[in-house]
PDB file of N, H, CA, C and O in Angstrom:
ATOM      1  N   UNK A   1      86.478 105.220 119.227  1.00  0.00           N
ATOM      2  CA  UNK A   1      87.638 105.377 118.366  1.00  0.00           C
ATOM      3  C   UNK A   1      88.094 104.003 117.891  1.00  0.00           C
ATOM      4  O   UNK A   1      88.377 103.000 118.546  1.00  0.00           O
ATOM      5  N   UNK A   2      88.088 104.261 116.348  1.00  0.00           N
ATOM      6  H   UNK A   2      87.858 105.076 115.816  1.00  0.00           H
ATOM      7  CA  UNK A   2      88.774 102.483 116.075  1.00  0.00           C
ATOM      8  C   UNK A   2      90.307 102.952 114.997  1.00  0.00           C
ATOM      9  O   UNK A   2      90.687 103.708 114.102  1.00  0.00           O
ATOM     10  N   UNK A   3      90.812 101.634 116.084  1.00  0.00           N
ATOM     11  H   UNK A   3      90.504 101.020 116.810  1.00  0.00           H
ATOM     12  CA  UNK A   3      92.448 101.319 115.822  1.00  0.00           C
ATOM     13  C   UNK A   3      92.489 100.690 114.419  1.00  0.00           C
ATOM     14  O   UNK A   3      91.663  99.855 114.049  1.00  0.00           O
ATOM     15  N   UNK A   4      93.501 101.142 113.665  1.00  0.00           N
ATOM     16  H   UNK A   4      94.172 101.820 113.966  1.00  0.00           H
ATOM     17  CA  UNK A   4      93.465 100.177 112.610  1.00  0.00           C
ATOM     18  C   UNK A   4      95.514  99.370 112.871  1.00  0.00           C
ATOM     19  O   UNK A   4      96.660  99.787 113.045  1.00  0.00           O
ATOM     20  N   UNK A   5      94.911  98.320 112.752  1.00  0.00           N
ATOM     21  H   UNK A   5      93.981  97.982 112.611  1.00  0.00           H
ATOM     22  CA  UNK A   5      96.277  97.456 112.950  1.00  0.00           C
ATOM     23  C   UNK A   5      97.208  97.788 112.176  1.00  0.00           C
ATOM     24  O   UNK A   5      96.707  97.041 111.335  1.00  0.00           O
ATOM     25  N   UNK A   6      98.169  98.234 111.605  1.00  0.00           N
ATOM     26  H   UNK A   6      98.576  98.841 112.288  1.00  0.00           H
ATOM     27  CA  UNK A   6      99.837  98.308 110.922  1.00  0.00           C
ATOM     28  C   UNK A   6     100.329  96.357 111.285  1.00  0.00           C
ATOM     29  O   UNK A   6     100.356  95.457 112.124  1.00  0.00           O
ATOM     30  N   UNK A   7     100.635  96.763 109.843  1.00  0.00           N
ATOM     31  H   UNK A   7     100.613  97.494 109.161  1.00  0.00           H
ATOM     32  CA  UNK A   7     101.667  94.825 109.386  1.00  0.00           C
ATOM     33  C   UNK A   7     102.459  95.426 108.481  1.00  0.00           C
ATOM     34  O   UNK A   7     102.272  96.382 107.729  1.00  0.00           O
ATOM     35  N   UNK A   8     103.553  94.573 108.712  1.00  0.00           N
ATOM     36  H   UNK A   8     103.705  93.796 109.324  1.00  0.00           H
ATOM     37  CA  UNK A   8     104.598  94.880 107.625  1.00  0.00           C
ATOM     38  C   UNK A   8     104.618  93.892 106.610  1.00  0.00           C
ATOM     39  O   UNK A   8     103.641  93.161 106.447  1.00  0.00           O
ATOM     40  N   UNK A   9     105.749  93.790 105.835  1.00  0.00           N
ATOM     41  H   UNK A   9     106.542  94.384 105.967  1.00  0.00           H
ATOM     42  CA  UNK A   9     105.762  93.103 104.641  1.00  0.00           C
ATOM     43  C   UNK A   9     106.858  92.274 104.637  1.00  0.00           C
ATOM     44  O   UNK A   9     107.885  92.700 104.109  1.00  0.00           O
ATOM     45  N   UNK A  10     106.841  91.033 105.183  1.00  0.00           N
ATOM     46  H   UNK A  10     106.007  90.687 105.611  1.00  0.00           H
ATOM     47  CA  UNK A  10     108.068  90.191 105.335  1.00  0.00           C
ATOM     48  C   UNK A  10     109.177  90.172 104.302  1.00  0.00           C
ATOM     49  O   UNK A  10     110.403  90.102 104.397  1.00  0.00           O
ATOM     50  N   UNK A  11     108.339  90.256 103.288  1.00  0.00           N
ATOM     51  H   UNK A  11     107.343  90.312 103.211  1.00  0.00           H
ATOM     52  CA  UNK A  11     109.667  89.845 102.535  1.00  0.00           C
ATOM     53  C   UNK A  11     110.812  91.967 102.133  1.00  0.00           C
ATOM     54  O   UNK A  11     112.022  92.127 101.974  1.00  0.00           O
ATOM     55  N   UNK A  12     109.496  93.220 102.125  1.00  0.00           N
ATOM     56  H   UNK A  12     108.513  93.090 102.254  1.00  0.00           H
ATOM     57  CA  UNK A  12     110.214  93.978 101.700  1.00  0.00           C
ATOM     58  C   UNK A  12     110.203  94.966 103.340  1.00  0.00           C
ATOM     59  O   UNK A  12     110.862  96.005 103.386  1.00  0.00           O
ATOM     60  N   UNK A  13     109.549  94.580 104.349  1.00  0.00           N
ATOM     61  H   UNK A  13     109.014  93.736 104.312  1.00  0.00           H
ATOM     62  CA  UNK A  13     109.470  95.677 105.354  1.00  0.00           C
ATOM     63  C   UNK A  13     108.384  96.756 105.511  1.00  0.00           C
ATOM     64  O   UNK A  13     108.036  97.310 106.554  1.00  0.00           O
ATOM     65  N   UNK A  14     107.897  96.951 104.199  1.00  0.00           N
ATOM     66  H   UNK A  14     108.180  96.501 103.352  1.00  0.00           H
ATOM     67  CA  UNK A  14     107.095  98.041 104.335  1.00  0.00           C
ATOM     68  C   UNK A  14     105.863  97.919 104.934  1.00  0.00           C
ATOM     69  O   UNK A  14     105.287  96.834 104.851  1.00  0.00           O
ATOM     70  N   UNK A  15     105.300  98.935 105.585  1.00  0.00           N
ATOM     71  H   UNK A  15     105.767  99.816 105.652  1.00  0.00           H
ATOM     72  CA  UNK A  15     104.351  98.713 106.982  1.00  0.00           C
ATOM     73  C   UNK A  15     103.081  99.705 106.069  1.00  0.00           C
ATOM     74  O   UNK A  15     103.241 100.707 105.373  1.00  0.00           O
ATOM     75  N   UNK A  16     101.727  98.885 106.448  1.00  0.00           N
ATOM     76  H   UNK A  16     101.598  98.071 107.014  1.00  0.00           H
ATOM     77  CA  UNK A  16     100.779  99.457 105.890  1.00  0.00           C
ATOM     78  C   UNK A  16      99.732  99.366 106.305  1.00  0.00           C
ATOM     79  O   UNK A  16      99.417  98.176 106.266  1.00  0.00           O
ATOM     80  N   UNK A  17      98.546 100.279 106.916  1.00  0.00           N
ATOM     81  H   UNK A  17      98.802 101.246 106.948  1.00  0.00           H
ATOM     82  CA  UNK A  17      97.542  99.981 107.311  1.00  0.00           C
ATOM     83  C   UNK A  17      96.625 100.037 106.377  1.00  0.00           C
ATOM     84  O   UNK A  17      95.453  99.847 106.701  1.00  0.00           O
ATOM     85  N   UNK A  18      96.928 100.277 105.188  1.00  0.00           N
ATOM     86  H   UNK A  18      97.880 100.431 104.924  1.00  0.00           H
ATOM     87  CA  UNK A  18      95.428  99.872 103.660  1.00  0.00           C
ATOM     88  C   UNK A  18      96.183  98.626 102.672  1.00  0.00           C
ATOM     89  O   UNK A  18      97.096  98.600 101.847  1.00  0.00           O
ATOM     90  N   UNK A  19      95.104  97.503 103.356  1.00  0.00           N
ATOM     91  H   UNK A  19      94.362  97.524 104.026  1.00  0.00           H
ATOM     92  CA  UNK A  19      95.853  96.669 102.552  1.00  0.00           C
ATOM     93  C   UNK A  19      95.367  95.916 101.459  1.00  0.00           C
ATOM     94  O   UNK A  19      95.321  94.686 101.435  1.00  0.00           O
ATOM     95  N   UNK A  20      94.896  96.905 100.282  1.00  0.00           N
ATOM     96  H   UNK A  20      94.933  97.904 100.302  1.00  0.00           H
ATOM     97  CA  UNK A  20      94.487  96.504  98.819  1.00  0.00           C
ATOM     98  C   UNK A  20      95.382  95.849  98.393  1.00  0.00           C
ATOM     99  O   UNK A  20      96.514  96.285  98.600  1.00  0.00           O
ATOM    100  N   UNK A  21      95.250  94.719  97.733  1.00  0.00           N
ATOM    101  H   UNK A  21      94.330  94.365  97.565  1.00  0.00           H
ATOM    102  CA  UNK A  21      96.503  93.900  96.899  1.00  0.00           C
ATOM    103  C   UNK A  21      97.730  93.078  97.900  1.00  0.00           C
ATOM    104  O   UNK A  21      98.742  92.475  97.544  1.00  0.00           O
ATOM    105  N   UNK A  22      97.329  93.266  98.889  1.00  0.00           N
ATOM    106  H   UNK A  22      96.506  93.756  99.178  1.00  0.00           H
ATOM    107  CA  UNK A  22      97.562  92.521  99.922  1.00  0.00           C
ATOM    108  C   UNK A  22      97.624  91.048 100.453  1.00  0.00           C
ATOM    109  O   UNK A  22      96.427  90.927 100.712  1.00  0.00           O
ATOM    110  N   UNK A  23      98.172  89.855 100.795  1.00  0.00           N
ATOM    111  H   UNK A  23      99.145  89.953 100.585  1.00  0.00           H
ATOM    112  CA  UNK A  23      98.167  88.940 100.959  1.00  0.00           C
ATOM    113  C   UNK A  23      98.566  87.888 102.605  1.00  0.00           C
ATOM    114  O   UNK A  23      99.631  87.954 103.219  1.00  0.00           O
ATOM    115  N   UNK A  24      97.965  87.448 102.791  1.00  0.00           N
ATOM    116  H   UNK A  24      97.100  87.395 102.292  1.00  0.00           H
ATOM    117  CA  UNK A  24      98.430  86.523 104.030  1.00  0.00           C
ATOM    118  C   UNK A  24      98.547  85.097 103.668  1.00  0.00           C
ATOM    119  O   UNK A  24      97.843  84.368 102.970  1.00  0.00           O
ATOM    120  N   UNK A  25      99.566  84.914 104.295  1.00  0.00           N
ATOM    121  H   UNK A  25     100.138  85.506 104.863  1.00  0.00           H
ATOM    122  CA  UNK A  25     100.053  83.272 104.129  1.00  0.00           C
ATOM    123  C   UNK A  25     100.162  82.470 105.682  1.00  0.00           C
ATOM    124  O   UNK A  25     100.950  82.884 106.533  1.00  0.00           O
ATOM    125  N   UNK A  26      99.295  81.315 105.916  1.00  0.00           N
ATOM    126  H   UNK A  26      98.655  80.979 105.225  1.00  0.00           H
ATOM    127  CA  UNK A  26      99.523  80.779 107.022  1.00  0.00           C
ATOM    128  C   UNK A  26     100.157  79.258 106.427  1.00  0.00           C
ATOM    129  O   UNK A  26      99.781  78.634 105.435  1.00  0.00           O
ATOM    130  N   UNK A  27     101.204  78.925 107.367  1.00  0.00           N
ATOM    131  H   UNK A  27     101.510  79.432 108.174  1.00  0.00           H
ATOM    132  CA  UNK A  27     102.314  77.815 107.088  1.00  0.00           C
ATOM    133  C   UNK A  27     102.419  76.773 108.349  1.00  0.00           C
ATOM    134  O   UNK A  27     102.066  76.901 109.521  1.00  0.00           O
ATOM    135  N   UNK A  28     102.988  75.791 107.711  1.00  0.00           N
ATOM    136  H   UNK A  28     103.275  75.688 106.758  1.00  0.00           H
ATOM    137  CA  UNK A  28     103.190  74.817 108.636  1.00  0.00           C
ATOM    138  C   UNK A  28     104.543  73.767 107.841  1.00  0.00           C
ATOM    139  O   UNK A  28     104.867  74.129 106.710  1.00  0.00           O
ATOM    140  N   UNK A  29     105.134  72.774 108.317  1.00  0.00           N
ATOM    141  H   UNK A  29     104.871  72.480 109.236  1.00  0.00           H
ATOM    142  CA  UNK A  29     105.768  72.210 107.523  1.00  0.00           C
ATOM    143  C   UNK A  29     105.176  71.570 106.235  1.00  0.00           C
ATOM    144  O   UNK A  29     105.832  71.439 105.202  1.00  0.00           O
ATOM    145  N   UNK A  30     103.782  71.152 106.392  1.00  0.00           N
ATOM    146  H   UNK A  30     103.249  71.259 107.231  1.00  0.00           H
ATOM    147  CA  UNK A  30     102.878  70.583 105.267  1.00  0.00           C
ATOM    148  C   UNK A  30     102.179  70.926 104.950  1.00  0.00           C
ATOM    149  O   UNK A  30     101.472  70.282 104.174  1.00  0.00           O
ATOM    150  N   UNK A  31     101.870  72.236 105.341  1.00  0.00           N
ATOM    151  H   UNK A  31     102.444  72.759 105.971  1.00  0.00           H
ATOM    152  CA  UNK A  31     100.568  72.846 104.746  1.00  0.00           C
ATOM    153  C   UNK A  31     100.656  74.639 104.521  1.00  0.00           C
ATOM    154  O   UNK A  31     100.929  75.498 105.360  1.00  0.00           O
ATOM    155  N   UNK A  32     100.330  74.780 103.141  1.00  0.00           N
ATOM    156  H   UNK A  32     100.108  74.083 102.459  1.00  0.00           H
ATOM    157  CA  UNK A  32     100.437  76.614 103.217  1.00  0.00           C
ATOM    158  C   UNK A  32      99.593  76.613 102.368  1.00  0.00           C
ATOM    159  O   UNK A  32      99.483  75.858 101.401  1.00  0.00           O
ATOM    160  N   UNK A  33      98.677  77.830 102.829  1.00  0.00           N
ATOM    161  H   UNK A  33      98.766  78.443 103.614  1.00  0.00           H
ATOM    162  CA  UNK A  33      97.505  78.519 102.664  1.00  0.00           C
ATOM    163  C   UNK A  33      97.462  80.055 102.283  1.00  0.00           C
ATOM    164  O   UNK A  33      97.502  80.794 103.267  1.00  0.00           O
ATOM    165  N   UNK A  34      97.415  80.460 101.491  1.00  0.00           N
ATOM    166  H   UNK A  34      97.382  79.860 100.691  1.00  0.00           H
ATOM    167  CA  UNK A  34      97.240  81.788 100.834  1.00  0.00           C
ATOM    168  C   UNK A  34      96.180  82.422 100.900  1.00  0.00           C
ATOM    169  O   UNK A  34      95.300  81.849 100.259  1.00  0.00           O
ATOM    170  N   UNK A  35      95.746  83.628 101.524  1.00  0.00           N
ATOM    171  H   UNK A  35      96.461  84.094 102.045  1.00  0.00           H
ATOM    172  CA  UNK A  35      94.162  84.487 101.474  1.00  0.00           C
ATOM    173  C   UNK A  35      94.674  85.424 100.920  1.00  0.00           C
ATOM    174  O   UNK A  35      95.857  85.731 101.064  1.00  0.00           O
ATOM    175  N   UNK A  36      93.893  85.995 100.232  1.00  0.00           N
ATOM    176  H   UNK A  36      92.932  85.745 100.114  1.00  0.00           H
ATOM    177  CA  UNK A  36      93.683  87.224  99.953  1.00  0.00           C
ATOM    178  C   UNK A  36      93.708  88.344 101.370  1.00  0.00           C
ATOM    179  O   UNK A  36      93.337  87.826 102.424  1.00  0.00           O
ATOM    180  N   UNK A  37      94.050  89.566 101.417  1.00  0.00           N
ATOM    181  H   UNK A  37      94.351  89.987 100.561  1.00  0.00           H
ATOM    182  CA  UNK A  37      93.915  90.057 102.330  1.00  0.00           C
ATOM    183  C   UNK A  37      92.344  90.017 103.464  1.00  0.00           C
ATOM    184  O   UNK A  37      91.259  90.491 103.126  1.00  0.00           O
ATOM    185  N   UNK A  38      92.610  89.384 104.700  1.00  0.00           N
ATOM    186  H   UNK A  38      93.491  88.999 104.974  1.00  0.00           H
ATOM    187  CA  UNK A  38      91.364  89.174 105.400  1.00  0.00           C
ATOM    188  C   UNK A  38      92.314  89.880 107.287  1.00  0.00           C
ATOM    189  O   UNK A  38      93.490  89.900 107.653  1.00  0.00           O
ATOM    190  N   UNK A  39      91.455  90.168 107.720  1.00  0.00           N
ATOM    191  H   UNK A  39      90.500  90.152 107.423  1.00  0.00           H
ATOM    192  CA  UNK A  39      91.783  90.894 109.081  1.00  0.00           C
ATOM    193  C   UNK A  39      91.669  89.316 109.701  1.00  0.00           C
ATOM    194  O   UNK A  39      92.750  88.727 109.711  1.00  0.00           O
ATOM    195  N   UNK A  40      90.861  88.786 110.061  1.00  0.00           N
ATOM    196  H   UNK A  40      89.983  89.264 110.053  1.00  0.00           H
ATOM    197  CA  UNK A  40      90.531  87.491 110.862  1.00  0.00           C
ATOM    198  C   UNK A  40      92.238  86.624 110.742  1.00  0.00           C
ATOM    199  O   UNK A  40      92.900  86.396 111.755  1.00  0.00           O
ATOM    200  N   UNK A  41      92.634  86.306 109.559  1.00  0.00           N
ATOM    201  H   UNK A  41      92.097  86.492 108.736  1.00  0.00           H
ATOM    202  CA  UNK A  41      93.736  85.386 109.066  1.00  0.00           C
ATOM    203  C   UNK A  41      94.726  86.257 109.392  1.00  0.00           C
ATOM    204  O   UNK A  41      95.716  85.538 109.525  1.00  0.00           O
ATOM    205  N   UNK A  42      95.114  87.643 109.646  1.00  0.00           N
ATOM    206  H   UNK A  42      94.310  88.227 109.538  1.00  0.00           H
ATOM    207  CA  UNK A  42      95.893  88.154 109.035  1.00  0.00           C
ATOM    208  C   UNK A  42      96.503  88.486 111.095  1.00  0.00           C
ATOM    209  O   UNK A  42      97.621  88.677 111.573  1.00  0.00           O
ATOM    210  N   UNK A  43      95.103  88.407 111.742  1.00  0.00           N
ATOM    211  H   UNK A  43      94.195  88.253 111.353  1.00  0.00           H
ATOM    212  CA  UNK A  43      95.538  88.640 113.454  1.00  0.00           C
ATOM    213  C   UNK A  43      96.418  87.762 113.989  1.00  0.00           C
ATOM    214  O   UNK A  43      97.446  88.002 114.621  1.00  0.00           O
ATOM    215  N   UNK A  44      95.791  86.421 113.596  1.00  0.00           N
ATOM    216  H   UNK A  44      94.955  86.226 113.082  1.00  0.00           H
ATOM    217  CA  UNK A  44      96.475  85.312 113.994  1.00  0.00           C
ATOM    218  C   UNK A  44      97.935  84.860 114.067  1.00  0.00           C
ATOM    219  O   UNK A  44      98.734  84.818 113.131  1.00  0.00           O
ATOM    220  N   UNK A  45      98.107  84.581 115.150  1.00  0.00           N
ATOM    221  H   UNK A  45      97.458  84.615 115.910  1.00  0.00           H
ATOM    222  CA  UNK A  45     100.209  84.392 115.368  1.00  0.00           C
ATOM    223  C   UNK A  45     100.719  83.992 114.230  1.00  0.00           C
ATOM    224  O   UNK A  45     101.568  84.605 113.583  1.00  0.00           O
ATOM    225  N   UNK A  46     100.113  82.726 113.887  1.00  0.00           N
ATOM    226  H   UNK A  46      99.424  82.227 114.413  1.00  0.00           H
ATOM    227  CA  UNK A  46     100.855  82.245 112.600  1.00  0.00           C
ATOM    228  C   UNK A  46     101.183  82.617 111.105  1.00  0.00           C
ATOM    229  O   UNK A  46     101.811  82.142 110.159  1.00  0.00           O
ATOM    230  N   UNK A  47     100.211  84.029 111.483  1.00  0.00           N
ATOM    231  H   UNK A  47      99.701  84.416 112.251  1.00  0.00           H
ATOM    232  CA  UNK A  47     100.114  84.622 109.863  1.00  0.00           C
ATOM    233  C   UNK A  47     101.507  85.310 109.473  1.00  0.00           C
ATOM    234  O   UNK A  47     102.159  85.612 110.472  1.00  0.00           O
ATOM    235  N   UNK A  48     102.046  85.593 108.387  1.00  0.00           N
ATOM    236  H   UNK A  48     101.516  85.348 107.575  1.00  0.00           H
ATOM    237  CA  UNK A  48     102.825  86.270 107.664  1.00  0.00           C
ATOM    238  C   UNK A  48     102.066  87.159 106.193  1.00  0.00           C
ATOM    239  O   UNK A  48     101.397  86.737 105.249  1.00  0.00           O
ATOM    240  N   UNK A  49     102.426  88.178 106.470  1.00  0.00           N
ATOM    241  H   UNK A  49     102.969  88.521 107.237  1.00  0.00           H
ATOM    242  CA  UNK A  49     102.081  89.389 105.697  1.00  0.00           C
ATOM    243  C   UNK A  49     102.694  89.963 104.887  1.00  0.00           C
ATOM    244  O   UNK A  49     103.641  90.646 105.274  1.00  0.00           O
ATOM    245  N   UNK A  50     102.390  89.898 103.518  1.00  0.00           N
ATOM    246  H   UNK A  50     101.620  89.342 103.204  1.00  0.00           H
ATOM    247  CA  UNK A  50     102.901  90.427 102.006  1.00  0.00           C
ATOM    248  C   UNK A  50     102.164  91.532 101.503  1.00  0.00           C
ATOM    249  O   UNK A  50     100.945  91.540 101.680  1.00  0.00           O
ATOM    250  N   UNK A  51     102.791  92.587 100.826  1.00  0.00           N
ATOM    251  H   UNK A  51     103.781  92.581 100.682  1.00  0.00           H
ATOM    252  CA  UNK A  51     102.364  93.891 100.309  1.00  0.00           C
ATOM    253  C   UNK A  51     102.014  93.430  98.870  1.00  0.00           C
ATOM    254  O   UNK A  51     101.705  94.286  98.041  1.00  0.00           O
ATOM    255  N   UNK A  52     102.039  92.446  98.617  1.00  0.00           N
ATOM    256  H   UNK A  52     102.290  91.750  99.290  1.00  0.00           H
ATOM    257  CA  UNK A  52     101.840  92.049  97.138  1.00  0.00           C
ATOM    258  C   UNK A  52     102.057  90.753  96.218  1.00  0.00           C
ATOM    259  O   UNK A  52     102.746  89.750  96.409  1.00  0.00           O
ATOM    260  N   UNK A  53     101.571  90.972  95.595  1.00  0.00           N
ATOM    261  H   UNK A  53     101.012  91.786  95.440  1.00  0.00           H
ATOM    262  CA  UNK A  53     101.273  89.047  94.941  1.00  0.00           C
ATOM    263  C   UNK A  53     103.127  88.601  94.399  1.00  0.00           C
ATOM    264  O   UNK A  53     103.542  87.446  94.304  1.00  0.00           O
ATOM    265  N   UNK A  54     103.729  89.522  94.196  1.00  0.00           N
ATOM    266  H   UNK A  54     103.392  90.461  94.272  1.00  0.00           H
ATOM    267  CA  UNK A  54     105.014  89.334  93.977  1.00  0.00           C
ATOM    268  C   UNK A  54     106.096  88.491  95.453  1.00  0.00           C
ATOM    269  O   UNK A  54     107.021  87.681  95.392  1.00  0.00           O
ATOM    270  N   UNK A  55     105.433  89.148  96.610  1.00  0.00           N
ATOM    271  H   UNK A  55     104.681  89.806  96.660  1.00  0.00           H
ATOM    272  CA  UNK A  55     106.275  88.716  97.765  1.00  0.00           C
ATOM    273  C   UNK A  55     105.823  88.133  98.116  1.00  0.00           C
ATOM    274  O   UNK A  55     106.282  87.680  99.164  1.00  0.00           O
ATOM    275  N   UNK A  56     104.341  87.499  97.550  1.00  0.00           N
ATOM    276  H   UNK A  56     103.968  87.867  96.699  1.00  0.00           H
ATOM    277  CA  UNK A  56     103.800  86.513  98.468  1.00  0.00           C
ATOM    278  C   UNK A  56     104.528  84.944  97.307  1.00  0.00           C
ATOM    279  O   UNK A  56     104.828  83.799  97.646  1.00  0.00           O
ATOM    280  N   UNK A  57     104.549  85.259  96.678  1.00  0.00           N
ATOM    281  H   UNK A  57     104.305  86.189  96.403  1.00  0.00           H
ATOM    282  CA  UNK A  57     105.244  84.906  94.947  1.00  0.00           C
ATOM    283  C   UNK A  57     106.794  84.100  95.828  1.00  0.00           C
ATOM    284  O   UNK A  57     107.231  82.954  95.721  1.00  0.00           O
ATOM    285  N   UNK A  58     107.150  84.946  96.428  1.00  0.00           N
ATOM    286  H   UNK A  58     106.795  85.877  96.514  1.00  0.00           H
ATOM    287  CA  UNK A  58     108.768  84.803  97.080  1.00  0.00           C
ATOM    288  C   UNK A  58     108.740  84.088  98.059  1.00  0.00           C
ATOM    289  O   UNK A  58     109.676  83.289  98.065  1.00  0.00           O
ATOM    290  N   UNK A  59     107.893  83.997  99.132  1.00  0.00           N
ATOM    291  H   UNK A  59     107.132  84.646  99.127  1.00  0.00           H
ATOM    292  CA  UNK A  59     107.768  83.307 100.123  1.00  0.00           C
ATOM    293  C   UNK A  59     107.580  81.837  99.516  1.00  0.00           C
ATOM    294  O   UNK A  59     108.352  80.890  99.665  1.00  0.00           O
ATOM    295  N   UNK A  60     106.489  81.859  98.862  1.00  0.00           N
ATOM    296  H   UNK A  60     105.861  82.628  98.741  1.00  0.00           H
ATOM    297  CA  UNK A  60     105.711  80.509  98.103  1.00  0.00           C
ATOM    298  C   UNK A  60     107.037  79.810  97.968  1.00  0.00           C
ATOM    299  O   UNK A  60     107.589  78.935  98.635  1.00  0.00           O
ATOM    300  N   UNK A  61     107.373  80.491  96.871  1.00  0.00           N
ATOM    301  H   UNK A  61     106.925  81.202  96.329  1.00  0.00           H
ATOM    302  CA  UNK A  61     108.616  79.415  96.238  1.00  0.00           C
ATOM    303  C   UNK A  61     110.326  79.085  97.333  1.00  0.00           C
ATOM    304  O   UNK A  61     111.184  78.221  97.149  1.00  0.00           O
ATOM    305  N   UNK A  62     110.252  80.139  98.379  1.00  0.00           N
ATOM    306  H   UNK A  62     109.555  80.840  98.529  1.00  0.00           H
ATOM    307  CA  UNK A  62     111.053  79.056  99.165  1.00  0.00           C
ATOM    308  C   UNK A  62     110.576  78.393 100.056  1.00  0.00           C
ATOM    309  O   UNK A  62     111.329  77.710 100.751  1.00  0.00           O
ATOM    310  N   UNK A  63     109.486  78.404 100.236  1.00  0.00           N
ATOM    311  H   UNK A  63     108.874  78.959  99.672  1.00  0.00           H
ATOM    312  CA  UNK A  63     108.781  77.276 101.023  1.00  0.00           C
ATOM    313  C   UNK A  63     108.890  76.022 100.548  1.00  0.00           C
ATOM    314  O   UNK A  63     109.282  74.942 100.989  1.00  0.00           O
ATOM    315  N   UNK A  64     108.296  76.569  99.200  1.00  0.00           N
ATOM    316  H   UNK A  64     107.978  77.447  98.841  1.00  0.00           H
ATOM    317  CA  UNK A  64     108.614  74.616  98.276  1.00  0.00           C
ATOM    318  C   UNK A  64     109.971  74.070  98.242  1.00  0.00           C
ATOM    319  O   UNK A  64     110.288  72.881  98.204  1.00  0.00           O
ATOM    320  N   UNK A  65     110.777  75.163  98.261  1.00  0.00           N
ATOM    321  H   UNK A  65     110.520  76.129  98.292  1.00  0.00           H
ATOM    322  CA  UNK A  65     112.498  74.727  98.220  1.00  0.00           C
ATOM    323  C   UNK A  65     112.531  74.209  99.160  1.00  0.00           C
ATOM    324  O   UNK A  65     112.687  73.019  98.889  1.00  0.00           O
ATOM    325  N   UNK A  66     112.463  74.392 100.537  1.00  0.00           N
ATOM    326  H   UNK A  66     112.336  75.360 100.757  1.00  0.00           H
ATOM    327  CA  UNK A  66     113.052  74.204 101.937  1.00  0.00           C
ATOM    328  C   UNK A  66     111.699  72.529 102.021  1.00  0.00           C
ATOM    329  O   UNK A  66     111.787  71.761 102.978  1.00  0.00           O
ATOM    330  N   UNK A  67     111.017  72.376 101.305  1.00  0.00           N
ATOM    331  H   UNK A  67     110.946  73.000 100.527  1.00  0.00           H
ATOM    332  CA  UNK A  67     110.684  70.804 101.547  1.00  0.00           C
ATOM    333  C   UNK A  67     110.414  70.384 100.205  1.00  0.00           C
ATOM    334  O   UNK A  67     109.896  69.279 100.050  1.00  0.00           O
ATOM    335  N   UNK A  68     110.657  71.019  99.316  1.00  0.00           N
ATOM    336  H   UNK A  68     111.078  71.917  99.442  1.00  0.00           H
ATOM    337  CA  UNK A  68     110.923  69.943  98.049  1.00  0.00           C
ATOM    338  C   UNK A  68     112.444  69.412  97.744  1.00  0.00           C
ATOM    339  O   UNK A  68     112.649  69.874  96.622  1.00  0.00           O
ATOM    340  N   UNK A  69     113.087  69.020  97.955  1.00  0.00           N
ATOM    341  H   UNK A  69     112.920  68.645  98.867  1.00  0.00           H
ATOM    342  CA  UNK A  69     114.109  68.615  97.901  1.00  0.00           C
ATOM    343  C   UNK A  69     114.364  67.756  96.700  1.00  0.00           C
ATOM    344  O   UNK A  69     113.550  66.905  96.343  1.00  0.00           O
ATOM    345  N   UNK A  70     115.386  67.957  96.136  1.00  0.00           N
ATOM    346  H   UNK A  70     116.048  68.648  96.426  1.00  0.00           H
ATOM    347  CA  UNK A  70     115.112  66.428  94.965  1.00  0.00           C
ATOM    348  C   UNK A  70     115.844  65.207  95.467  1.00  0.00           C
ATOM    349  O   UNK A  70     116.896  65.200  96.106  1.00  0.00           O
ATOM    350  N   UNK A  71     115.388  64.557  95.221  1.00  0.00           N
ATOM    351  H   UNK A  71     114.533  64.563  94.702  1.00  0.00           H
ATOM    352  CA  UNK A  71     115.962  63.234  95.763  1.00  0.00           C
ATOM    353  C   UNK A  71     117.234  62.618  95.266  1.00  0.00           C
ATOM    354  O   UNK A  71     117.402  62.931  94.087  1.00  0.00           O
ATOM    355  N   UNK A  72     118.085  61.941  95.680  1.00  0.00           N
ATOM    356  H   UNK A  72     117.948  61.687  96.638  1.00  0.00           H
ATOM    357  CA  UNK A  72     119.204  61.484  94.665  1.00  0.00           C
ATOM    358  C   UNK A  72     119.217  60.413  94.351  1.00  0.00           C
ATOM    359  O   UNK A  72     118.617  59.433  94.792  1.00  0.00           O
ATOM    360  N   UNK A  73     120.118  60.570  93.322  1.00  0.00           N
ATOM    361  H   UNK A  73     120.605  61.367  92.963  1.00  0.00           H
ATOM    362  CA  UNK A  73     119.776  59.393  92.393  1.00  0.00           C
ATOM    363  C   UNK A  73     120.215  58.606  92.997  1.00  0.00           C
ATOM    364  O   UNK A  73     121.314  58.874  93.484  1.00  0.00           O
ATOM    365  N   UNK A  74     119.531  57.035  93.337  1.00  0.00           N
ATOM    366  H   UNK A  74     118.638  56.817  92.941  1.00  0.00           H
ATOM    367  CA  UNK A  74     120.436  55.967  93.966  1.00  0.00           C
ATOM    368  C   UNK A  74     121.463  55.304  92.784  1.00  0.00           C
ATOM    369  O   UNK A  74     121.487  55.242  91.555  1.00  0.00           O
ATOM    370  N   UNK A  75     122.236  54.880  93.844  1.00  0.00           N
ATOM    371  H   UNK A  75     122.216  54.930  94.843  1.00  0.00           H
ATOM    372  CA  UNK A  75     123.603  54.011  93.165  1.00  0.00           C
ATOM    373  C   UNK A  75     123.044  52.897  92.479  1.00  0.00           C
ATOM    374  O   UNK A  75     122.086  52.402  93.072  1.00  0.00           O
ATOM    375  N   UNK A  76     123.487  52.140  90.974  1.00  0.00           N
ATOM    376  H   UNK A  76     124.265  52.543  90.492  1.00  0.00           H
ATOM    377  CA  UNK A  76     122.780  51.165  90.621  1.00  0.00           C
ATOM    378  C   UNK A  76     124.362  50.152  90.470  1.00  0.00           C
ATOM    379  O   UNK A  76     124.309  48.973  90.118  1.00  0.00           O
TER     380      UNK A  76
END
């Protein structure tokens, strides 16, 4: 008998064991990596799981927020 794993969808909740159009994101403070849906990437602790190129879309861009920062202007 084979198990098929259930992941949800960080950014909307929804839990799915067919994951066409599917995405995993592994992160670090300096480094993020996007797959396409893969079981191997997707087991791993560090992974986070999106139902779609839109929420993976959402994650992306506050990631860049939370370390792109703009710098300020120095005093002249």
């Amino acid at each position: 008998m084979t198990t098929v794993k259930a992941y949800r969808c960080e950014i909307c909740g929804i839990e799915a064991q067919n994951f066409n159009h599917w995405f995993v994101i592994q992160c670090s403070d300096q480094k993020l990596t996007v797959f396409k849906w893969d079981s191997a990437a997707a087991s791993e602790a560090s992974a986070l799981h999106f139902c779609g190129e839109r929420h993976a879309e959402i994650y992306v861009s506050r990631w860049f927020e939370s370390i792109c920062v703009p710098r300020r202007a120095s005093a002249r």
